[in-house]
N, C-alpha and C positions, 0 to 999 in steps of 0.2 A: 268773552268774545262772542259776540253774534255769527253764528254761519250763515251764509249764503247771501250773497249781493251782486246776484244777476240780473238784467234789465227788463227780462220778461218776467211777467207776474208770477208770485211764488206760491205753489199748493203744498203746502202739509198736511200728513196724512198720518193718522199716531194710529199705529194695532195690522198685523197684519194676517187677521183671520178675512173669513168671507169679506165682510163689509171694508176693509184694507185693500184687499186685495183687486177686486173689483171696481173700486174705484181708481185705484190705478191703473188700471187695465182696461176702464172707459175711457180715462186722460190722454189716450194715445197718440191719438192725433189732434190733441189741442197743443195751442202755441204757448204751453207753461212749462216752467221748469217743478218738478215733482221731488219732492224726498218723503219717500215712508218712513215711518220711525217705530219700533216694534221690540219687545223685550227678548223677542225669539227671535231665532236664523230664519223658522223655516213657518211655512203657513201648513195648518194642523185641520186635517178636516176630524173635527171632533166624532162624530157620529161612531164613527168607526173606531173608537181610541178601545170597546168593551174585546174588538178583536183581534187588537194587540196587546189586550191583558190576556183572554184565553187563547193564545199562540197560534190565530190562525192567520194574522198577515202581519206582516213586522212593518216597526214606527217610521222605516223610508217611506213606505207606500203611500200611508197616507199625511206625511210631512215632509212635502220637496221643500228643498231647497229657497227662500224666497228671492233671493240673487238669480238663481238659475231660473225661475219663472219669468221675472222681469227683464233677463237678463239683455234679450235686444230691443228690449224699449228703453229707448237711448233718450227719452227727455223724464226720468226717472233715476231716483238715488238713492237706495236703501240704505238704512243705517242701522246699527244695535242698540240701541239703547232704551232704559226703563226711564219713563216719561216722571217725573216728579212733580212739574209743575207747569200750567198754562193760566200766562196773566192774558186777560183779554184787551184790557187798557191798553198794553205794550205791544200785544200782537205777538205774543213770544212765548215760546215752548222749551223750556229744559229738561233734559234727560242725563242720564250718569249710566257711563258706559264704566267698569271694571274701574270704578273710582274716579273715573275723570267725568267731570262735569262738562257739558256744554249747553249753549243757547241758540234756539234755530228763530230766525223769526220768517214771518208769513202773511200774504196777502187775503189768503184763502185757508179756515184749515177744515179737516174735516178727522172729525175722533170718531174711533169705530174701535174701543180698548176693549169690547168685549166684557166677559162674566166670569166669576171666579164660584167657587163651590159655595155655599151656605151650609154651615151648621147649627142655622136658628140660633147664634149667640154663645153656642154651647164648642168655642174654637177647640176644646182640648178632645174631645173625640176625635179630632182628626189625625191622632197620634196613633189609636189604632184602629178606625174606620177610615182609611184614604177613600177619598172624592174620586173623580173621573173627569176631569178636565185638560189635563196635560199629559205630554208622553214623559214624564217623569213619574203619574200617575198609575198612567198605565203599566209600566217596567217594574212598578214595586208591586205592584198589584199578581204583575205574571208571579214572579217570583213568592208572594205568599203564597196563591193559589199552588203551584206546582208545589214549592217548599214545604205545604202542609200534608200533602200525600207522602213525602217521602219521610214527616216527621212520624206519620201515621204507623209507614212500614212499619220503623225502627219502635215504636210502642207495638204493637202487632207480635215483632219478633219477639219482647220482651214481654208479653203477657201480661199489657197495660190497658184492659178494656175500654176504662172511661176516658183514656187519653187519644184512643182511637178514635171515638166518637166524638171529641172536639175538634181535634183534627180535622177532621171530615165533615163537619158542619160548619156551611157556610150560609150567611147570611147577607143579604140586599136590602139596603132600608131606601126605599123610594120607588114606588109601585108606578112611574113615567114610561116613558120610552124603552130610556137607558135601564131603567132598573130590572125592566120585562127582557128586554133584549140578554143584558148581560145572569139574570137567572135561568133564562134558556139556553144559555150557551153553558154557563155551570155544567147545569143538567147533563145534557150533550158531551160535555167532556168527562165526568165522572164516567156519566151510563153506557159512553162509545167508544170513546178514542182510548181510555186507560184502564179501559174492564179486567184485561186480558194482562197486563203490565206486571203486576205485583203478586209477591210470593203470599205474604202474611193479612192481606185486609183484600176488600174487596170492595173497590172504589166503586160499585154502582150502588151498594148499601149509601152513599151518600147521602148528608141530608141539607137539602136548598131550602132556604126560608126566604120568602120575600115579603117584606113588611110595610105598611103603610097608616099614616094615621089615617087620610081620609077612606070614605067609604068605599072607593070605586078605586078598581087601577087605570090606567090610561086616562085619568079622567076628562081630557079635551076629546076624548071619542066619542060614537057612538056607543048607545049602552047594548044595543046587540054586537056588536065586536068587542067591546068590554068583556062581555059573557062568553061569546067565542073567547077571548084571548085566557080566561078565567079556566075554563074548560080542557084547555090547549097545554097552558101547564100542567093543571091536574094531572092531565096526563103520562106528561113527564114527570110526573113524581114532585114539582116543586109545591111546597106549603106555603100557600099564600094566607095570610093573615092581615086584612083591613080592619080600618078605628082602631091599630095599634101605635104608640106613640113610644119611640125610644126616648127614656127619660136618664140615662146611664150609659155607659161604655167602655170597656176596660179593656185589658190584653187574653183576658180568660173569655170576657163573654160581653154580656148585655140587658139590661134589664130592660122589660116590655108593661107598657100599662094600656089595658085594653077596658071596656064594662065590665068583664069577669076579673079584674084584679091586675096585681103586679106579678109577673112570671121573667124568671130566669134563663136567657138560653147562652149556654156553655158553647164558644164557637171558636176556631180560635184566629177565622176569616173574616172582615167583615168589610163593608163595601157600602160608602156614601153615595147614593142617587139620588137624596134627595133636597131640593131647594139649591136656590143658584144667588149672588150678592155682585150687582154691579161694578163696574170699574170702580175704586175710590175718586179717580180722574171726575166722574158726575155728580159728587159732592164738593170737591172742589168748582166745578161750573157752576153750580147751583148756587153756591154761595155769594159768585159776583154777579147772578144775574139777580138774585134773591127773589130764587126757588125754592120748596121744598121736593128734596127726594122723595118718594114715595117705600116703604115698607124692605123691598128690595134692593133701595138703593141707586135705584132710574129718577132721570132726571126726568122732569117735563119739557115736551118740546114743542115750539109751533108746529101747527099743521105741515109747514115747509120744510119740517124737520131742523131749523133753525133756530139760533136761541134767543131771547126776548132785547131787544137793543143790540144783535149783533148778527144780520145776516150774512156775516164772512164766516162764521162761525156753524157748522155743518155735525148733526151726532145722529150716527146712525147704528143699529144693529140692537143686542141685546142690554143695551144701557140706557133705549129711551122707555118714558114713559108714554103713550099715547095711543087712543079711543081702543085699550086694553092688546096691542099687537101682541103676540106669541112672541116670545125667544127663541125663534129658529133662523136656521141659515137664510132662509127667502128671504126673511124681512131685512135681514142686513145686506142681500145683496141687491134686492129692490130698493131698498136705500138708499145703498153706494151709486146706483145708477141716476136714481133720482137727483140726489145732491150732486152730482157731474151734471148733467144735464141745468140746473139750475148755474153751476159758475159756468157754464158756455154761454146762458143766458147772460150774466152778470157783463161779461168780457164783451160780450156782442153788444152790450148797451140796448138790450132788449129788458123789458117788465119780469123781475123776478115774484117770489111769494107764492109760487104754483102748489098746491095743498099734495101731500104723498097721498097717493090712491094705493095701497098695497092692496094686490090679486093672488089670494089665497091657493097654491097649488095642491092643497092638502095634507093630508099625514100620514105616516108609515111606520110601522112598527113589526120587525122580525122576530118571531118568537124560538125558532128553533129552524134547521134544514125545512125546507118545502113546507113552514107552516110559517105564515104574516098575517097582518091584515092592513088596512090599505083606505080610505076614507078622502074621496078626490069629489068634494061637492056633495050631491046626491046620492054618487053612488059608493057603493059599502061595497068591498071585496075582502074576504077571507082564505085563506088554503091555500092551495100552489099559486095560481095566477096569481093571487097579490103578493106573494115571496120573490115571484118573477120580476113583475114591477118595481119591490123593492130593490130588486139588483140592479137591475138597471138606471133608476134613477139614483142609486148610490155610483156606479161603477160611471154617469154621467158626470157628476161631481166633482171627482177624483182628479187633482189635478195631473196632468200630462202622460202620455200616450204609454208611454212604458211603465207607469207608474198602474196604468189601468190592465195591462196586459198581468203585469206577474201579480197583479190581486186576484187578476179572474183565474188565473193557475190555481191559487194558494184557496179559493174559494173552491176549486174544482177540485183538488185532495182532502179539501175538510168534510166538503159536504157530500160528493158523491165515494169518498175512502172516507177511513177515518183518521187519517193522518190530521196532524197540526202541525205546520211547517216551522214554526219558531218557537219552539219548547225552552232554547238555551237562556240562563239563569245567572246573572254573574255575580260574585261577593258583595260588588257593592247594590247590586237590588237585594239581596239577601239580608245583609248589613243593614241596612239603612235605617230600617226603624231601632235597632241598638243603638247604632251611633247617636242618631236623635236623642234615645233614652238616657243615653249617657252623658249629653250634652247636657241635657235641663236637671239632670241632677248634680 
């Protein structure tokens, strides 16, 4: 059965991160009827998911609801479902909601399915290096981290040294944003919030590794914040290690191959930041428009953000290919706008084909409490001011007004106390990777 046979022109909108989400919420006052279609409930501002693994704001805050966002734009219909297939011939989109199949078709669509983690090919590490893309992610992630301090204790009590020291080492493979972000906050909670906590170990002995094959961390920065941010860990105690290449991954540890050789590190944390793999939804397009994906997994797209023989057809966010854009939220949500702006054109019977000009607002990367750094143009900002800015322009982000208020609380106990306000852990994030283990065997 086809859904939807209203008389006013029909928008499809599959994904309801940034680039989802903003486009439905430029559609407002146009005369179409909308359904979002989204494998989640709720829109997830990623950025933030490293500090709902380190306990400092819980997965509401930055996952409202996406019903309750949308909820008085009345020419809008969200729906759940995991998209499986779009024919473009037919104009038709299927998704499978808890078994049940349906079909949406559409006048207009506009895909924004977003990016899934990458493990270079190598899927079975993911069993125990979980990625950082979802709050499912995140929730296993708190749960290792805190659950390996208290496996620590109990080796501690029993007079288990090298078990302690596994324990207690954790490791970050992906020297980006995320991977600087969430080994700064490691640090920070071994060295701050849980110094004081335990009878038998003594969790600022921890030890942070963050690793990367290429040469440089942050490598879309500048190389004096590069070196600032290098510096900044150091400080904190984390060991950063560049041109290391994880070639191994197991439940004990990790094997590292660098120019001095292959080395061992016993961890028994470890934590995917690095490389990201498009929607598969962009292999599917590409193959009727007969494209190739590029490495990643992005499709190619016109300048108009449109796809080759079909401009009803709209992809925007971190699944295009084009003149090299970054994968960050701007560009899916300059996008989303662009491509709305382009079907008011379409509908007005005005000249479509307008080329996306995406305007760079910069980059931001928190390394720890009152230390960022910040790169908006020409100018380079390090230390407090740019940790400032980072707050703010995260805490602008965020979607809706109470969801901004109890972050800046939860921000304001982590970083100016030492408190983490969501430390709680429950069987099934604790469980999770057994039951998995137990599953594939």
């Amino acid at each position: 059965m086809i859904a939807g046979t209203g008389t006013r022109p029909r928008v499809l909108i599959i994904g309801s991160g940034f680039g989802g989400l903003f486009a439905a919420r430029a559609l407002k006052r146009v005369d179409v009827d909308v359904k979002l279609i989204a494998r989640t409930t709720h829109h997830l501002f990623q950025p933030l998911l490293y500090q709902v693994a380190t306990g400092i704001v819980s997965q509401g805050e930055i996952a409202p609801s996406t019903r309750e966002v949308l909820a008085r734009q009345r020419n809008v219909e969200v729906l759940l479902g995991d998209v499986t297939e779009i024919d473009l011939a037919s104009r038709t989109v299927t998704a499978e909601t808890f078994g049940q199949v349906h079909t949406h078709g559409y006048d207009q669509l506009i895909v924004a399915a977003g990016a899934d983690q990458s493990w270079f090919g190598r899927d079975e590490f993911a069993l125990h290096a979980p990625g950082l893309k979802s709050i499912d992610d995140a929730l296993e992630l708190r749960g290792r981290i805190f659950g390996a301090f208290e496996l620590a204790e109990r080796a501690g009590a029993e007079s288990r040294p090298a078990d302690v020291e596994r324990f207690t080492t954790f490791v970050v493979v992906g020297a980006g944003p995320t991977g600087v972000e969430m080994a700064g906050q490691l640090a920070e909670l071994s060295g701050r919030t849980l110094r004081h906590e335990f009878r038998h170990i003594d969790p600022a002995s921890a030890r942070i590794v963050l690793l990367d094959a290429a040469p440089h961390l942050l490598g879309s920065f500048d190389a004096k914040l590069q070196r600032k941010t290098h510096a900044a860990l150091h400080k904190l105690g984390v060991e950063v290690r560049l041109g290391a290449k994880v070639v191994e991954v197991d439940e004990t540890g990790l094997d590292v191959e660098d120019p001095s050789g292959r080395t061992r590190i016993d961890a028994a944390t470890k934590v995917w930041a690095a490389g990201v793999a498009a929607s598969p939804l962009a292999e599917q397009l590409a193959g009727q428009v007969g494209v190739e994906v590029d490495h990643s997994g992005r499709i190619p797209v016109l300048p108009d953000l449109t796809l080759p023989g079909h401009p009803e057809v709209h992809v925007v966010g971190d699944m295009i290919s084009l003149d090299s854009l970054p994968g960050v939220a701007q560009v899916a949500i300059q996008g989303a706008r662009h491509s709305v702006a382009e079907i008011r054109r379409s509908l007005g019977g005005e000249e479509t084909g307008r080329a996306f000009r995406y305007k760079d607002k910069g980059s931001m990367a928190t390394i720890s409490r009152f230390r960022a750094v910040a790169e908006v143009g020409s100018v380079k900002i390090t230390g407090f001011l740019a940790w400032l800015m980072w707050l703010a322009v995260h805490l602008v982000y965020i979607i809706g007004f109470k969801s901004r208020i109890t972050t800046l609380l939860h921000w304001f106990v982590s970083f100016i106390g030492r408190g983490r306000s969501e430390r709680a852990v429950t069987e099934q994030q604790t469980f999770a990777r057994v039951e998995r283990q137990r599953q594939e065997a």
